[in-house]
N, C-alpha and C positions, 0 to 999 in steps of 0.2 A: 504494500500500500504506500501511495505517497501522500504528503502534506502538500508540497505545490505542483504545478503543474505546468504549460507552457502550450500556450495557441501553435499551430502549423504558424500562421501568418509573423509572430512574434519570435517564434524559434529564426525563420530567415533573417530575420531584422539582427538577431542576434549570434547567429553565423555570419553575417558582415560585418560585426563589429569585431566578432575573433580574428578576421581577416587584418583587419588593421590595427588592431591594439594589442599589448601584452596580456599576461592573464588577468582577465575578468573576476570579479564578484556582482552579484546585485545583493544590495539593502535594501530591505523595506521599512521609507521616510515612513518618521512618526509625527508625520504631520508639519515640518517646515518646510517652506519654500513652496512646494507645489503640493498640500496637504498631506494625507498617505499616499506615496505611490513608490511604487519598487524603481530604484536608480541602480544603472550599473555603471560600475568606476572600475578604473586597473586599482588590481589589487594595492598595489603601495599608494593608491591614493586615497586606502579607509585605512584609519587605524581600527583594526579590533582586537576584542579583551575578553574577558572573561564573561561580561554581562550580556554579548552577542551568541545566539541559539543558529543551530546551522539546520533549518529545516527542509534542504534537501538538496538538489543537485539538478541544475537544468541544462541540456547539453555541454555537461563537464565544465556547469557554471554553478560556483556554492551560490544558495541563497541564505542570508542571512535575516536574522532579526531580534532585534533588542531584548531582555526579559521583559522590560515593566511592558512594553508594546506587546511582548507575545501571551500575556495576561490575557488581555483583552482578546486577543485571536485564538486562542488555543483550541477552541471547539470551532473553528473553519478550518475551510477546505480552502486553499488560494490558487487561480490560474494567473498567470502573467498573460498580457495581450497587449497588444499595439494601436493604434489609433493617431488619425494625423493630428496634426497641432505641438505646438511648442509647448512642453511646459517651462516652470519658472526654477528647473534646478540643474544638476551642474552633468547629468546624467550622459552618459555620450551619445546619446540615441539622438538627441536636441539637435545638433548641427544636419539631423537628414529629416527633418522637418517633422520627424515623432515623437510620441513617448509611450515609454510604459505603461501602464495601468495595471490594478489589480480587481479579479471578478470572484467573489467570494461567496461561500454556501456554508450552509452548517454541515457538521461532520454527521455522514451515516451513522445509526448506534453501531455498526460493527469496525467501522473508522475510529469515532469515539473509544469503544473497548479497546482498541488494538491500539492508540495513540494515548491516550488519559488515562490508562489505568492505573492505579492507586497502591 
């Protein structure tokens, strides 16, 4: 089972960005600059620590996200997806005239079980 997941259309977007930049992560903003939305950076352009949860793997891209943020998420399901428009963060998608976005569902109870169990 996974926790995120990745559009056909968003995966291209971000097989082009493999192409030109060193290794990738995406974070998911907890709300600055461009509200929540998954940004991806070359790796030495995020610092992370210990407080960062690695919720899964998209085309041999970590995704990451905060604890106090993944509070709040933890019974979702996340896909990454594309969509044109600029947003307002530092994301490298921005310069081809997209962004990220995230499209969220509550977890199945067998997601749930197999993700939250106690």
């Amino acid at each position: 089972m996974k926790r995120v997941e990745i559009t056909e259309e968003a995966s291209k977007v971000l097989e082009q960005l493999k192409q030109k930049h060193d290794t990738l992560i995406f974070h998911q903003s907890g709300g600055c600059c461009d509200g929540s939305a998954p940004m991806i950076l070359e790796k030495e352009d995020m610092y992370l620590d210990e407080s960062d949860i690695l919720l899964g793997t998209l085309n041999d891209v970590n995704f990451y996200m905060s604890q106090d943020q993944f509070e709040y998420w933890k019974h979702t399901h996340l896909t990454v997806d594309v969509t044109e428009g600029r947003g307002a963060s530092f994301s490298l998608e921005i310069p081809l005239g997209l962004r990220f976005l995230i499209k969220s569902r509550l977890l199945t109870p067998e997601e749930e079980a197999f993700f939250n169990a106690s």
